[in-house]
VOFI-930439 format. One record per residue: y, z, x of N, C-alpha, C in turn. Coordinates in pm, whole numbers, always signed. Each point is the difference from the previous one (the first is absolute). Layout:
BEGIN
<pt><n_y>Y</n_y><n_z>Z</n_z><n_x>X</n_x><ca_y>Y</ca_y><ca_z>Z</ca_z><ca_x>X</ca_x><c_y>Y</c_y><c_z>Z</c_z><c_x>X</c_x></pt>
...
//
This chain:
BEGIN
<pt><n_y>-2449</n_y><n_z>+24789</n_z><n_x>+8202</n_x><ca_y>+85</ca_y><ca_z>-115</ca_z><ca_x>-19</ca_x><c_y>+131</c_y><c_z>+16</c_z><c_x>+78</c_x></pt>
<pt><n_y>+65</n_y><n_z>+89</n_z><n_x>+12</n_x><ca_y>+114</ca_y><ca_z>+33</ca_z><ca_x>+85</ca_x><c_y>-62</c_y><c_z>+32</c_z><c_x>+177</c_x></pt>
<pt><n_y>-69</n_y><n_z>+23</n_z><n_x>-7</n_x><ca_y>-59</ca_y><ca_z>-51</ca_z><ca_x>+171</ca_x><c_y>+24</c_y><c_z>-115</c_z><c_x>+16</c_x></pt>
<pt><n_y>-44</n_y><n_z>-102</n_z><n_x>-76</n_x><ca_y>+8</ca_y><ca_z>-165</ca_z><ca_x>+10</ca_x><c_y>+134</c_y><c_z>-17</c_z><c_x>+12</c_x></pt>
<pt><n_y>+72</n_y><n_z>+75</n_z><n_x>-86</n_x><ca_y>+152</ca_y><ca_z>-136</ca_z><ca_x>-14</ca_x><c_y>+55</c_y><c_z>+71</c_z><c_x>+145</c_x></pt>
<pt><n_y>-22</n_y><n_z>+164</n_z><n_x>-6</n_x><ca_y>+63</ca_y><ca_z>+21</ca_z><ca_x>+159</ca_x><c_y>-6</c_y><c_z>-75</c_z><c_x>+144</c_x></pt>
<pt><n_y>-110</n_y><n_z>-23</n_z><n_x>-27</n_x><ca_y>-133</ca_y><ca_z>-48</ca_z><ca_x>+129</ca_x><c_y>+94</c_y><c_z>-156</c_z><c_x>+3</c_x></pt>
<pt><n_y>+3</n_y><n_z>-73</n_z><n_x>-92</n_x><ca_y>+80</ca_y><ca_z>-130</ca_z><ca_x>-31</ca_x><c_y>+134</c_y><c_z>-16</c_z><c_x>+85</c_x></pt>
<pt><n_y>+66</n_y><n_z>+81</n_z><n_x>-83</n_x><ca_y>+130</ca_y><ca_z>+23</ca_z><ca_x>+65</ca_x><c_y>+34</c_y><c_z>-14</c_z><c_x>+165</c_x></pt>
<pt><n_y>-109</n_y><n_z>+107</n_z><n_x>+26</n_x><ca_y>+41</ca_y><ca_z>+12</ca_z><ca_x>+179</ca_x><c_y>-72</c_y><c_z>-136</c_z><c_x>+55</c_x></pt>
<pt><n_y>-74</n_y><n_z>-39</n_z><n_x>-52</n_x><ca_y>-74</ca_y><ca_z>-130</ca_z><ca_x>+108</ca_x><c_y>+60</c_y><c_z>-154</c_z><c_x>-66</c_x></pt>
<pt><n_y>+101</n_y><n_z>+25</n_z><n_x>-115</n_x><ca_y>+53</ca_y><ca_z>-112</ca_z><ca_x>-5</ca_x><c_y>+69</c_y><c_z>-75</c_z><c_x>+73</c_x></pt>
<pt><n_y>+140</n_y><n_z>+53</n_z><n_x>+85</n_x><ca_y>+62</ca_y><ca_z>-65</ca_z><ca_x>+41</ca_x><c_y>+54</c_y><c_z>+76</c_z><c_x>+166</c_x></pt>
<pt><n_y>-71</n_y><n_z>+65</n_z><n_x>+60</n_x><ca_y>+8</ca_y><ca_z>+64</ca_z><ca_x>+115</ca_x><c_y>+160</c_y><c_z>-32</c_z><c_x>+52</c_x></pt>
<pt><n_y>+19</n_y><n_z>-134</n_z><n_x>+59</n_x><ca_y>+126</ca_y><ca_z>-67</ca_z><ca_x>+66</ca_x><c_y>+89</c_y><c_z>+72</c_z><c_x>-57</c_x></pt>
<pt><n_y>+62</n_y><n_z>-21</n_z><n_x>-144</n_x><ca_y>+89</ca_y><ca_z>+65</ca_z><ca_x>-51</ca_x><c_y>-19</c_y><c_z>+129</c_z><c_x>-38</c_x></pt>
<pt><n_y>-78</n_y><n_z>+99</n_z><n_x>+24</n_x><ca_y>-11</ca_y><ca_z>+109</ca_z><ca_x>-3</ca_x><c_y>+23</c_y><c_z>+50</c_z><c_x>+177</c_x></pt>
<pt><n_y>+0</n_y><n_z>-45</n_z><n_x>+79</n_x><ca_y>+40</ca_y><ca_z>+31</ca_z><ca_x>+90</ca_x><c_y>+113</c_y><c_z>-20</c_z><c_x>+36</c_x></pt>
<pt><n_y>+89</n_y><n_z>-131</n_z><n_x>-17</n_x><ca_y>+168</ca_y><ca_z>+17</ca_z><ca_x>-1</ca_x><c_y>+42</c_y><c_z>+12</c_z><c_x>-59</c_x></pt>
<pt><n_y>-44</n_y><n_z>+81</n_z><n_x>-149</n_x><ca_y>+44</ca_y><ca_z>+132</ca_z><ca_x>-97</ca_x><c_y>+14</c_y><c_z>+117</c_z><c_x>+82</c_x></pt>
<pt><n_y>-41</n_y><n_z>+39</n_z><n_x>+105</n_x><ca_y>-15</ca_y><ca_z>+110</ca_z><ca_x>+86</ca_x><c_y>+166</c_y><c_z>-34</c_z><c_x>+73</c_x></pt>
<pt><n_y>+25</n_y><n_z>-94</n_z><n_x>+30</n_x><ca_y>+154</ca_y><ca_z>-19</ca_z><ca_x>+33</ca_x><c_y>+111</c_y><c_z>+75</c_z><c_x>-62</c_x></pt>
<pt><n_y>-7</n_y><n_z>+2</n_z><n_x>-119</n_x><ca_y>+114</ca_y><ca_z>-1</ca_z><ca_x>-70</ca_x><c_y>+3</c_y><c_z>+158</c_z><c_x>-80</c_x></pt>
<pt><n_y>+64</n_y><n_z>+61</n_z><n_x>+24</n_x><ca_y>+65</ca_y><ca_z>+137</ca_z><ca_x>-73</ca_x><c_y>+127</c_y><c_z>-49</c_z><c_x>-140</c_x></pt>
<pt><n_y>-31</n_y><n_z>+145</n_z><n_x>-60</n_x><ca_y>+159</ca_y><ca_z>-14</ca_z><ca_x>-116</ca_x><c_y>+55</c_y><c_z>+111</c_z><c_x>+80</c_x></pt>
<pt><n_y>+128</n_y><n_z>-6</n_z><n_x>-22</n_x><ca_y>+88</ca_y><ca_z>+58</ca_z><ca_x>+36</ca_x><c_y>+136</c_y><c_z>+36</c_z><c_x>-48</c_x></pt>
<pt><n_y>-16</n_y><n_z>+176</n_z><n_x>-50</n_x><ca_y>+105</ca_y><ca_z>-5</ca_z><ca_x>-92</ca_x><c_y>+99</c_y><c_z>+94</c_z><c_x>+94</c_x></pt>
<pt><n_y>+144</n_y><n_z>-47</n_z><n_x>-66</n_x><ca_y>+109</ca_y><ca_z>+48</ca_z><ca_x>+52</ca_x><c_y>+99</c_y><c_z>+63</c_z><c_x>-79</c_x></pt>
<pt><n_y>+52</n_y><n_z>+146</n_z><n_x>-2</n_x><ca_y>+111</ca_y><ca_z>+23</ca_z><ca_x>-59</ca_x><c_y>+140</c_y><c_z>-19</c_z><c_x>+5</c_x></pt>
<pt><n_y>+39</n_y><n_z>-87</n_z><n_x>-45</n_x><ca_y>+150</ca_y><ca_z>+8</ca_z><ca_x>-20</ca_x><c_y>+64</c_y><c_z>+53</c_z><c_x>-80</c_x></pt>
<pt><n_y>+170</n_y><n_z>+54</n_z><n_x>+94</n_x><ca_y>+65</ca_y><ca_z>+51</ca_z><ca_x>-72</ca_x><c_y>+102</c_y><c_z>-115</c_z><c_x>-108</c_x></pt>
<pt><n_y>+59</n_y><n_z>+75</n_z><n_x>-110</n_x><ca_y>+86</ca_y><ca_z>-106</ca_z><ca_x>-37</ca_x><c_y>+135</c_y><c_z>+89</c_z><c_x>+49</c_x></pt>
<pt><n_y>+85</n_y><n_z>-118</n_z><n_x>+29</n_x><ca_y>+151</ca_y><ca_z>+79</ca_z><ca_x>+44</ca_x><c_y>+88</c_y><c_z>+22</c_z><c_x>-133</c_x></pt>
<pt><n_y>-48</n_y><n_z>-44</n_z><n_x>-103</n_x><ca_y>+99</ca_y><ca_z>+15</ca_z><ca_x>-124</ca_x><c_y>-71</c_y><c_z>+134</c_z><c_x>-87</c_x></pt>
<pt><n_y>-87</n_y><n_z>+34</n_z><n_x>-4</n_x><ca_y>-57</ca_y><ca_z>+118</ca_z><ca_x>-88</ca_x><c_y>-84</c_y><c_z>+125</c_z><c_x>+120</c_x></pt>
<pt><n_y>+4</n_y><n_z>-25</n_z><n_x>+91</n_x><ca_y>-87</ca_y><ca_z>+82</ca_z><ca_x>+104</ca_x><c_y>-147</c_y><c_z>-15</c_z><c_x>-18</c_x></pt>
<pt><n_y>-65</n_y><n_z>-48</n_z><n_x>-119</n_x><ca_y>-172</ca_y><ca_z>-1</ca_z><ca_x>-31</ca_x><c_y>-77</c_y><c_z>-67</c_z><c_x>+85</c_x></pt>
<pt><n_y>-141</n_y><n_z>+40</n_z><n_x>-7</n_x><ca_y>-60</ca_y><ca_z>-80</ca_z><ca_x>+124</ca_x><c_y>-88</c_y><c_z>-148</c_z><c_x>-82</c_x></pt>
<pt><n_y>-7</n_y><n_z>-110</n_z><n_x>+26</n_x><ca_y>-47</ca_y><ca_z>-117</ca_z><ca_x>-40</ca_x><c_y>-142</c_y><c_z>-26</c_z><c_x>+95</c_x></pt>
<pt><n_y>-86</n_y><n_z>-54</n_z><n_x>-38</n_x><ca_y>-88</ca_y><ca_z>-15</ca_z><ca_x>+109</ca_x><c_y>+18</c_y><c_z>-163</c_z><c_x>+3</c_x></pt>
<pt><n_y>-59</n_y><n_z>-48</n_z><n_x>+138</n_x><ca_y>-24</ca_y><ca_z>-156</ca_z><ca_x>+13</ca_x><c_y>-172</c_y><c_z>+16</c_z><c_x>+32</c_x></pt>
<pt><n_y>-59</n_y><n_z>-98</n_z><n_x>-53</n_x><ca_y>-163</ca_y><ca_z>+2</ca_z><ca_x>+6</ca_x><c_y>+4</c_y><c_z>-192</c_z><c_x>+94</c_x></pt>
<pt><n_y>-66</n_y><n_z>+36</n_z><n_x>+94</n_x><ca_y>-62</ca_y><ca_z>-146</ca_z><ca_x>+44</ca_x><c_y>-80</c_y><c_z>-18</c_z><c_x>+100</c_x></pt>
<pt><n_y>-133</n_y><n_z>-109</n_z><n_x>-44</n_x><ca_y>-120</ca_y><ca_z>-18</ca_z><ca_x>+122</ca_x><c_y>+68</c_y><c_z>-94</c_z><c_x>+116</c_x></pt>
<pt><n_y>-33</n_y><n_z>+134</n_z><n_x>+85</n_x><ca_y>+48</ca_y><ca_z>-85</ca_z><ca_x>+144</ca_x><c_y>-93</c_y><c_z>+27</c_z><c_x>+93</c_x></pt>
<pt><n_y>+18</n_y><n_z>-144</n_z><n_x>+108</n_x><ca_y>-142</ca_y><ca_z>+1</ca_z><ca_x>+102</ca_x><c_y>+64</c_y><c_z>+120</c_z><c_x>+101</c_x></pt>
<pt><n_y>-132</n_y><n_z>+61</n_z><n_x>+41</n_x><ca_y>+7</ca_y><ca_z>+123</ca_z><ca_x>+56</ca_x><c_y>+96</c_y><c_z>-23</c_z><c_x>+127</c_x></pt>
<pt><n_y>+9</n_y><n_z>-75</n_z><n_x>+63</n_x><ca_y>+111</ca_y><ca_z>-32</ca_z><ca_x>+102</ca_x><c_y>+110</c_y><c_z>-13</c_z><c_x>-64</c_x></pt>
<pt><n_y>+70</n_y><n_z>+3</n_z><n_x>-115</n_x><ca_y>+124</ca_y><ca_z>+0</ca_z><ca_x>-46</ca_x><c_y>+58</c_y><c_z>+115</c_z><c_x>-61</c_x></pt>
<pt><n_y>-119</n_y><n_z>+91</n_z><n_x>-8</n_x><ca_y>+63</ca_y><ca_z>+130</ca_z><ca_x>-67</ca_x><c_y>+144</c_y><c_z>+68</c_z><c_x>+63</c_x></pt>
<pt><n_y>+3</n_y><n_z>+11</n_z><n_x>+134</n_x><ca_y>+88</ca_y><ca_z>+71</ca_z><ca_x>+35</ca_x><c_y>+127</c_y><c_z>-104</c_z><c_x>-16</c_x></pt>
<pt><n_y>-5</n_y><n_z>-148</n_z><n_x>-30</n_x><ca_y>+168</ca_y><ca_z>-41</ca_z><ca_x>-29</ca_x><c_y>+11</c_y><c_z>+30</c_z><c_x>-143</c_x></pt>
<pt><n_y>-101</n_y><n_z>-26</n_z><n_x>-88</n_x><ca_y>+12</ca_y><ca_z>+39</ca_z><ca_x>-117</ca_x><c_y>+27</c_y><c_z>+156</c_z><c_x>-27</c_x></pt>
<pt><n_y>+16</n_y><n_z>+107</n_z><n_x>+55</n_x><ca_y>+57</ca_y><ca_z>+132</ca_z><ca_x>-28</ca_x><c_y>+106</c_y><c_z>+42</c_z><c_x>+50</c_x></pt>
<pt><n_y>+49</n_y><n_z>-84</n_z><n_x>+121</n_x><ca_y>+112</ca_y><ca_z>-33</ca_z><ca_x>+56</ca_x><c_y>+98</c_y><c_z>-105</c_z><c_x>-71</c_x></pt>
<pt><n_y>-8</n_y><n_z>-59</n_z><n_x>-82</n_x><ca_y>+132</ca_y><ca_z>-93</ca_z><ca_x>-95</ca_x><c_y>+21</c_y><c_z>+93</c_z><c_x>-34</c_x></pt>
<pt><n_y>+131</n_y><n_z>-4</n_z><n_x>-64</n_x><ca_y>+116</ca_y><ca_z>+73</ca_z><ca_x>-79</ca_x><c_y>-63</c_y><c_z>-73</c_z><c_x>-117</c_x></pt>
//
């Protein structure tokens, strides 16, 4: 029974499983300037944007 629902899954919707392949998460540590601790920022960005997204302040 779990063969089936797997098997399902992948041949459902191909299109969007392929420009799911676009997009990464991407986490970043920040510092805070008032306590020194590190904060993280979490966000899905298309793979061509990663490097401005680790580059913002």
């Amino acid at each position: 029974m779990a063969k089936a629902a797997k098997t399902a899954i992948k041949t459902k919707d191909q299109k969007s499983a392929q420009e799911a392949k676009n997009w990464s998460k991407v986490i970043k540590a920040v510092r805070s300037p008032k306590t020194g601790a590190y904060t993280f920022k979490e966000a899905i960005v298309h793979k061509d944007k990663v490097k401005d997204f680790l580059s913002q302040k």
